[in-house]
C-alpha positions as MATLAB code, in Angstrom:
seq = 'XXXXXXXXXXXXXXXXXXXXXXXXXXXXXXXXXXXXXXXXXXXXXXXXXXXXXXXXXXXXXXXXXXXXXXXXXXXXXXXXXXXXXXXXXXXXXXXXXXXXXXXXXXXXXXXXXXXXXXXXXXXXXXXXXXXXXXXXXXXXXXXXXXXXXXXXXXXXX';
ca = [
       0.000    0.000    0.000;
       2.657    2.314    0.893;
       4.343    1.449   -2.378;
       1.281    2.470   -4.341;
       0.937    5.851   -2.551;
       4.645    6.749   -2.913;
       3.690    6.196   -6.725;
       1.324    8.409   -6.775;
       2.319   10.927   -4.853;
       5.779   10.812   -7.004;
       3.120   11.215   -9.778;
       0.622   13.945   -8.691;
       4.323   15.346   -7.709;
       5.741   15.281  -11.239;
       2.502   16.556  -13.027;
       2.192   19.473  -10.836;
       5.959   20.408  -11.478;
       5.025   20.416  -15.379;
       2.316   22.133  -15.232;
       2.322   24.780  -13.115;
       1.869   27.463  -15.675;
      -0.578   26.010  -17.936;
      -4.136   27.566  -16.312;
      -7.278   25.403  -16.689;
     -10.931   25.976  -17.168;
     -13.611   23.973  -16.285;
     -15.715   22.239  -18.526;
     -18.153   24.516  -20.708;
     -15.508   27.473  -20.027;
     -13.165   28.755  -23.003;
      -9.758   29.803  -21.708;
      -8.121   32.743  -23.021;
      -4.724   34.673  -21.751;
      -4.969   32.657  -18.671;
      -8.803   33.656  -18.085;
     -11.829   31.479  -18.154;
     -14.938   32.585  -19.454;
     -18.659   31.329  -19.658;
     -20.930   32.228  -22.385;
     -24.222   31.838  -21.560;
     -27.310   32.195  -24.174;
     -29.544   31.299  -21.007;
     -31.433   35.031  -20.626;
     -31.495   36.053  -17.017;
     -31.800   39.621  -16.035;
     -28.171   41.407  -14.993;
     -28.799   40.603  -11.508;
     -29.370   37.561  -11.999;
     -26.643   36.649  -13.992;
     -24.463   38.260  -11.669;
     -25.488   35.825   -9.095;
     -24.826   32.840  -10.917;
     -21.279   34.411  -11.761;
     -20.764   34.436   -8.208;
     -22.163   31.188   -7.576;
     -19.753   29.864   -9.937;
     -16.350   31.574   -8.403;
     -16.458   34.090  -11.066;
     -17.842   37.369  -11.934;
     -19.756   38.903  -14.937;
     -16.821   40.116  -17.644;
     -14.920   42.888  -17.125;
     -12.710   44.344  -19.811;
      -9.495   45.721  -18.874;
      -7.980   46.710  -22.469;
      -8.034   46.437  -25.759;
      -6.489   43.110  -25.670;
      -8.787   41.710  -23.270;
     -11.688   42.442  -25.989;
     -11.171   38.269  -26.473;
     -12.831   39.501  -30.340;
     -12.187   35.805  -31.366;
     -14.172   34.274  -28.310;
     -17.149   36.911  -28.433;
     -17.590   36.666  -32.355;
     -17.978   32.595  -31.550;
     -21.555   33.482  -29.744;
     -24.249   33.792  -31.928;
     -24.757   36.992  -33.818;
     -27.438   39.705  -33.387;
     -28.008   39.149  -29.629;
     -26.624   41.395  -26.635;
     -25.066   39.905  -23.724;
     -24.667   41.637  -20.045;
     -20.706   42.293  -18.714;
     -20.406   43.142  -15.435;
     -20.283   47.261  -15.766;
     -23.002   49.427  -13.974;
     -23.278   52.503  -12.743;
     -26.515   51.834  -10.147;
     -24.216   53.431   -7.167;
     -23.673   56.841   -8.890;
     -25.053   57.585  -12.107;
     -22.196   58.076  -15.289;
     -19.863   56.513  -12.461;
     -19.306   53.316  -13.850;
     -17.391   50.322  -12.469;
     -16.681   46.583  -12.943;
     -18.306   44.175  -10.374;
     -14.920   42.317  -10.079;
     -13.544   45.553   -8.401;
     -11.739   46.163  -10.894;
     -10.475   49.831  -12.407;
     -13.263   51.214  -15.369;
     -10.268   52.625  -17.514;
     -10.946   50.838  -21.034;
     -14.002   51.158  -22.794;
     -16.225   51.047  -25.913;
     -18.937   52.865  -25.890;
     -21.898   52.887  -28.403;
     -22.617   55.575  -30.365;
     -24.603   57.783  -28.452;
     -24.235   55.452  -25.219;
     -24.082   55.704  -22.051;
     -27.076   57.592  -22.458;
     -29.281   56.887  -18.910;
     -32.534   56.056  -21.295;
     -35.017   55.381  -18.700;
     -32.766   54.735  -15.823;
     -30.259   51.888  -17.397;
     -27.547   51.358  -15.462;
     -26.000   47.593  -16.271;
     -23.796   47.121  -19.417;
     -24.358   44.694  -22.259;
     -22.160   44.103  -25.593;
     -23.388   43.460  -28.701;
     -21.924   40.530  -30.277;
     -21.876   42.175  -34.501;
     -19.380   44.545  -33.296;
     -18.390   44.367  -29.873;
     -19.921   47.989  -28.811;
     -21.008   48.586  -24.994;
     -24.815   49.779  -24.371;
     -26.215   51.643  -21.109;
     -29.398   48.822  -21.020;
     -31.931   48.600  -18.758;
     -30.910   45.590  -16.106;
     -34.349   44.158  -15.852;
     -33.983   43.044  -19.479;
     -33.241   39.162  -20.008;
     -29.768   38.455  -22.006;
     -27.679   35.824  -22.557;
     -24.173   37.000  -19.980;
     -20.607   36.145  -20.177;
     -18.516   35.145  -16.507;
     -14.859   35.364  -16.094;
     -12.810   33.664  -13.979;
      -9.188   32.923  -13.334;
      -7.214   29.999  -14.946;
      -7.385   27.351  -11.904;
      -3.777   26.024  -11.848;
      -3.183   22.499  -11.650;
      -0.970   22.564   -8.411;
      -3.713   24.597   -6.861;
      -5.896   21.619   -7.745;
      -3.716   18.805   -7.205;
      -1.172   19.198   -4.711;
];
């Protein structure tokens, strides 16, 4: 028995060691740059997509620059629809920020957007060309989380 366990633990040892810098996503989730991300076509409204996030160990997508866009991922989601990101601005109005915490520096505004139609304060994206919208949160959309790459000693040893 002890025999057996050494193996294995000379194993699990060994794969870790290889692989520390190879992130991994969970099934269903599309890595990118180290990130995992969820694309959901499931309509919620942006508060409820936000929970799930969060249920999941992730957050609604934030964008950080222009690199971040992940163009290739988004343009893989069917076309024509909208999906929520985790900007709002329900706090203070025109102050917008990212529900991961993170800073509100990049962005990609609509034309004519943010423009506080009625009181919207949660950002989608709109999968043709990738342009944010000010929409009202009570609307149902498909969402996008984003999480980080688990690493496999993290998992493993």
């Amino acid at each position: 028995f002890l025999s057996k366990l050494g193996n294995f633990m000379l194993y699990v040892h060994t794969v870790c060691q290889f692989s520390t810098t190879h992130s991994q996503c969970r099934e269903g989730w599309r890595e990118y740059e180290s990130k995992c991300y969820f694309f959901s076509t499931d309509t919620k409204t942006w508060t409820e997509a936000n929970a799930y996030c969060i249920e999941q160990g992730s957050n609604l997508m934030s964008i950080q620059d222009i690199q971040e866009r992940v163009r290739g991922l988004i343009q893989q989601a069917p076309t024509g629809i909208s999906l929520w990101m985790g900007g709002h601005d329900s706090i203070t109005e025109g102050g917008w920020e990212w529900t991961d915490g993170s800073p509100f520096r990049y962005i990609r505004w609509n034309a004519g957007n943010p423009d506080d139609y009625f009181g919207e304060d949660c950002l989608s994206i709109l999968i043709n060309d990738g342009y944010w919208n000010d929409d009202n949160c009570q609307n149902k959309r498909g969402y996008i989380c984003k999480r980080r790459g688990e690493e496999c000693c993290l998992k493993c040893c």
